[in-house]
Structure formats: structure tokens, C-alpha cells
N, C-alpha and C positions, 0 to 999 in steps of 0.2 A: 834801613829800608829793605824788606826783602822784595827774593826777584818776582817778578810776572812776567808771565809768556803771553805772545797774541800771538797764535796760529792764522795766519793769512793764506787760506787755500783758493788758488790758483786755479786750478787743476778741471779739467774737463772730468764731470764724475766715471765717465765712463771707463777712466784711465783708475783701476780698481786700486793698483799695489799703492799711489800716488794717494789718494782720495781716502782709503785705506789707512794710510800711515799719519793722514791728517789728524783721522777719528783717533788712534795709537797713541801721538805723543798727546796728546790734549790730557785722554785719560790716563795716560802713566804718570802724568805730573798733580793731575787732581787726585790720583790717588796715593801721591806720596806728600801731599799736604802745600803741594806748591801753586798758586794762583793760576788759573787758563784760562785762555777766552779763545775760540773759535769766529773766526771772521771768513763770511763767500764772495772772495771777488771772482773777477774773469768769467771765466769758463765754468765755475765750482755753481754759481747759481742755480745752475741748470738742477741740481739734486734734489729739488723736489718734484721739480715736472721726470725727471729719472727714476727715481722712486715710485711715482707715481704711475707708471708706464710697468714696471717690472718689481711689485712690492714684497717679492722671494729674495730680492737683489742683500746677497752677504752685509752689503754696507747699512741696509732699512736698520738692526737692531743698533747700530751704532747711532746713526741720526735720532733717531727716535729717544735713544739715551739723551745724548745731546741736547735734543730740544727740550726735553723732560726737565733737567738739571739745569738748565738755561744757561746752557754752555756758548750757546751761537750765539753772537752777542750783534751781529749785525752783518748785512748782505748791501752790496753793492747796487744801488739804484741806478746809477749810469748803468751799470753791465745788464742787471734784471731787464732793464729798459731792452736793451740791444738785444736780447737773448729771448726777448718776447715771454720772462717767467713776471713780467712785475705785480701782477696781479695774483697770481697764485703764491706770491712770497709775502703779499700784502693780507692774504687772508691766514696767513704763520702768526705763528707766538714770535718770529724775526724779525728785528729791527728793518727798516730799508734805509740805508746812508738818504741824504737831502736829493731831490729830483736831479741829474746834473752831473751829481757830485759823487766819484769816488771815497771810498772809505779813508779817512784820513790817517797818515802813517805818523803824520805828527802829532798828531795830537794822543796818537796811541803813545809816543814815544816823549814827549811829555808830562804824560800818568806814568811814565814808569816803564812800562811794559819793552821788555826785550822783543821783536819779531824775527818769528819763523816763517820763511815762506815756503811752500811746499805749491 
């Protein structure tokens, strides 16, 4: 079996180096033939109401990548909930985890997938 990565970002967007290196390892691995999936819990939600507030922001051409190649594979609906984005993430090409419910590490782990959390 080979490996898969699940990026689990954390990270409040505004924290650039952090949020930055999300967008980094995802693509260094997609682009050496190795499996990624990008996942927004926490504080990382917020990236498109951020984006959308500041869309010069260094990180838009990465997200924008991202969601193109359907790298973000799914956002956190408790957090979206809490963070008042659930509605602007509901009208994304991004999954929203179940009403409630945090994005599941097990079932990530599961499929396979090694996690990164950043």
C-alpha cells in the first residue's frame, strides 16, 4: 500500500508562515507523485471569509490552487459553526464534516492516510 498524507490545518489563516506551509507540504507531495488531501479544522476555516476580506493575501494563489485540483477535501462543520464561516464554506466546492461533528482522524487513519497537523 502506498503512503497518503492528510494535512489537518489547524492554524488561524492569519498566522501566514503556519497556513503557508499547509498549502507547501500538500503541494510538495502532489507534486512528487505521492497522495494529499488537505483538511480545515479549527481556526484554518476562517480562510475563506480571510481571503475574502484581503484577496492580494500571498496565500489566495495557493487556496485557489487547492480548491481547483480538489485538494481540500473537507472543513470542519462544528468549527465553520463556531467561527460563524458555515455558510460561506457551504457555498465552496469544500466538503462541511456532519452538523456537530469534527472531521474524523479515524476514519482518516483508517483509509490509510498518515496525518499532519500543522
Amino acid at each position: 500500500m502506498s503512503i497518503k498524507y492528510a494535512i489537518v490545518a489547524l492554524v488561524d489563516p492569519s498566522d501566514h508562515p503556519r497556513i503557508y506551509h499547509a498549502f507547501l507540504y500538500l503541494f510538495e507531495l502532489k507534486n512528487n507523485g505521492i497522495e494529499a488531501e488537505l483538511y480545515l479544522d479549527g481556526a484554518a476555516v476562517k480562510i475563506i471569509e480571510e481571503l475574502e476580506k484581503n484577496p492580494s493575501d500571498v496565500i489566495k494563489p495557493l487556496y485557489d490552487r487547492a480548491v481547483r485540483e480538489g485538494l481540500i477535501k473537507e472543513a470542519c462543520g462544528f468549527c465553520a459553526n463556531a467561527f460563524g464561516v458555515k455558510e460561506k464554506i457551504s457555498k465552496s466546492d469544500i466538503l462541511l464534516s456532519r452538523e456537530g461533528e469534527h472531521i474524523s482522524i479515524s476514519k482518516l487513519a483508517k483509509d490509510g492516510f498518515q496525518i499532519i497537523t500543522i
